[in-house]
N, C-alpha and C positions, 0 to 999 in steps of 0.2 A: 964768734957768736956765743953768746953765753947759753942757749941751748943745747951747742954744740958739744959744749965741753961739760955740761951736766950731762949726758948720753956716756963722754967718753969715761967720766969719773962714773959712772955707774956701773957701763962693762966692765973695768978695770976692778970694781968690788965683788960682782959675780963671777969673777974671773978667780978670785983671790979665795973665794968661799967653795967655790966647788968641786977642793979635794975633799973636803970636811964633808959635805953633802954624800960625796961618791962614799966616803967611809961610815954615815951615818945612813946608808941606803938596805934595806934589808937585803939580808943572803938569801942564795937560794932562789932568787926567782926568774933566774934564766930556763934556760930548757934542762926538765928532768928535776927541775927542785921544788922547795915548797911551795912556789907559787906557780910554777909550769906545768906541763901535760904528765909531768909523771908526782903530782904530789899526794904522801902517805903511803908512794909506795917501797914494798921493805923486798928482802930478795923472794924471790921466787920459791912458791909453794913443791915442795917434794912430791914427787910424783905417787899415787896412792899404790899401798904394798898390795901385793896379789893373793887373791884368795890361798887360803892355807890348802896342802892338797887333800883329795877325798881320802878317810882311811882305806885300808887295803881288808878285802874280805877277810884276812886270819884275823886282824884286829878287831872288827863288826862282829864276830864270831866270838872272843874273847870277853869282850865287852856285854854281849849277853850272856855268856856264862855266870857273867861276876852277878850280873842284876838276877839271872834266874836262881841261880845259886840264895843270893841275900835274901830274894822276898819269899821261898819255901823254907829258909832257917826260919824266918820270922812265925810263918805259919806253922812251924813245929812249937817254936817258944811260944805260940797265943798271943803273939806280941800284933795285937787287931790293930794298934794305932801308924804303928810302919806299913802295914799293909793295905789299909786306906789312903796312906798319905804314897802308896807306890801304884795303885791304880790309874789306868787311863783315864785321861779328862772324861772321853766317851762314858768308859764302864761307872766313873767318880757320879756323874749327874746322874746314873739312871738311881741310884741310892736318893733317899729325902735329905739324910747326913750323915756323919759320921757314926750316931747313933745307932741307928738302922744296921748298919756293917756289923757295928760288934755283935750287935744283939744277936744277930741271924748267924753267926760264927760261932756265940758261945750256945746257941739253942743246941749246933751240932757237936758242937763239944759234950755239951750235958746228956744227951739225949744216943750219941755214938760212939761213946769214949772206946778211945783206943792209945796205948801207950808208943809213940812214933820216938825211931831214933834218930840220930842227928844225923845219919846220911841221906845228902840226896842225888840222888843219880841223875843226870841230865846224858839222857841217851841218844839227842837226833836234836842237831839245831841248824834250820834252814834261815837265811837271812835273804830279803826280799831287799839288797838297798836302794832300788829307786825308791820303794814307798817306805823304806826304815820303819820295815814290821822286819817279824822274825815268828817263826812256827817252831814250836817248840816240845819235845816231846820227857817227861818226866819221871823218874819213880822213885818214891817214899819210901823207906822200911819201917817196920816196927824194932821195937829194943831186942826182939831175942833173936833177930836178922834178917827174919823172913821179909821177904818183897811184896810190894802192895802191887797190885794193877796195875798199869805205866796211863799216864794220862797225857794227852793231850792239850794243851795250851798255845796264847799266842802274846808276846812283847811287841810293845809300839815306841821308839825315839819321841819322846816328846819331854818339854822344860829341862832338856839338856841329860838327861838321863834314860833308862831302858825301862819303860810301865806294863804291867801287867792287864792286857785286853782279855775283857771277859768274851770267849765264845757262846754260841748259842746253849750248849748245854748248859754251860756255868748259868745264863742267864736266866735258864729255867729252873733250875736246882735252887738259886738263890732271892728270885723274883725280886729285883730292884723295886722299890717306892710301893711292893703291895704293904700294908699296914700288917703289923707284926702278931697280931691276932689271925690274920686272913692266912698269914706266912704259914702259922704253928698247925693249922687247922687242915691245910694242905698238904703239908707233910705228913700228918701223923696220918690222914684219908689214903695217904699216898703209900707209907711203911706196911701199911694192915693190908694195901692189897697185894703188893709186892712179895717173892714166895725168896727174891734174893737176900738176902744178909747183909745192911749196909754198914760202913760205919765214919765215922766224922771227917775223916781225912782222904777221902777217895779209893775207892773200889771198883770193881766189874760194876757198880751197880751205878756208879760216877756222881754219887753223892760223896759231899764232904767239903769242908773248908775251901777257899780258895785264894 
């Protein structure tokens, strides 16, 4: 039947062509390759590394040494730009700007001069680390070595390093954001009635720089 034998010369062609097919067939798309249930995917992601461990209190301890130490050098050199830029975000906003800072720094400068030496004693440092504060307790000398009044302070962890928190006294002493006319006008109200001896860098009388 000549139909017949056009069927078998047909199989017999697709017979002949379909190692070429099987070689010209894309890779990969059995199971797990480009075209199966696992494709683009690469090995296995590593498992994520574990938090670093918390430092140990003599370290927290250490660590605000270095920053109470830096920001009271600073405040002996009058160096107002380190010491605005070492402020607590908190204490940073209650200020209008940077301006503000120095002004009311150099007011007490001009106005309480006292010649400070470059040591500074840091006498008592508590560190708080759940809330990574630290209390801190300080004293200044002058050049011919006498000791000033130990003052009171407090550091806050914050933008990766140790900031200087203004406490309540500081905040009165220095009145963030009053306008610097209002500032001068306070103070001096405030010097005339006071019977104590203050001067720029911190005294019994806990005015001074900060």
């Amino acid at each position: 039947d000549p139909h017949d034998r056009l069927l078998a010369v047909e199989e017999r062609r697709v017979r002949r062509r379909a190692p070429d097919l099987l070689a010209a067939a894309p890779r990969g798309t059995g199971r797990g390759g480009a075209g199966g249930g696992g494709a683009g995917r690469g090995p296995p992601s590593p498992p994520p590394a574990p938090p670093p461990p918390a430092p140990s209190p003599e370290k927290l301890e250490a660590d605000v040494r270095e920053a109470v130490k830096a920001y009271y050098e600073a405040v002996v050199q009058e160096n107002w730009t380190y010491t605005f830029d070492n402020l607590a975000l908190q204490t940073r906003r209650m200020f209008t700007n940077k301006e503000e800072w120095i002004k009311k720094n150099q007011w007490f400068t001009d106005h309480y001069p006292q010649d400070l030496g470059s040591t500074v004693h840091i006498l008592n440092v508590n560190v708080v680390p759940s809330a990574l504060e630290a209390d801190v307790t300080i004293q200044l000398t002058s050049k011919d070595g006498s000791l000033l009044e130990p003052r009171d302070t407090r550091f806050v962890y914050q933008e990766s390093s140790w900031k200087h928190l203004f406490l309540k006294e500081e905040i009165d002493i220095f009145r963030p954001g009053v306008p610097f006319d209002e500032f001068k006008k306070a103070c001096q109200t405030g010097s005339s009635q006071s019977s104590t001896k203050t001067n720029s860098k911190g005294d019994a009388s806990g005015k001074g720089k900060a």
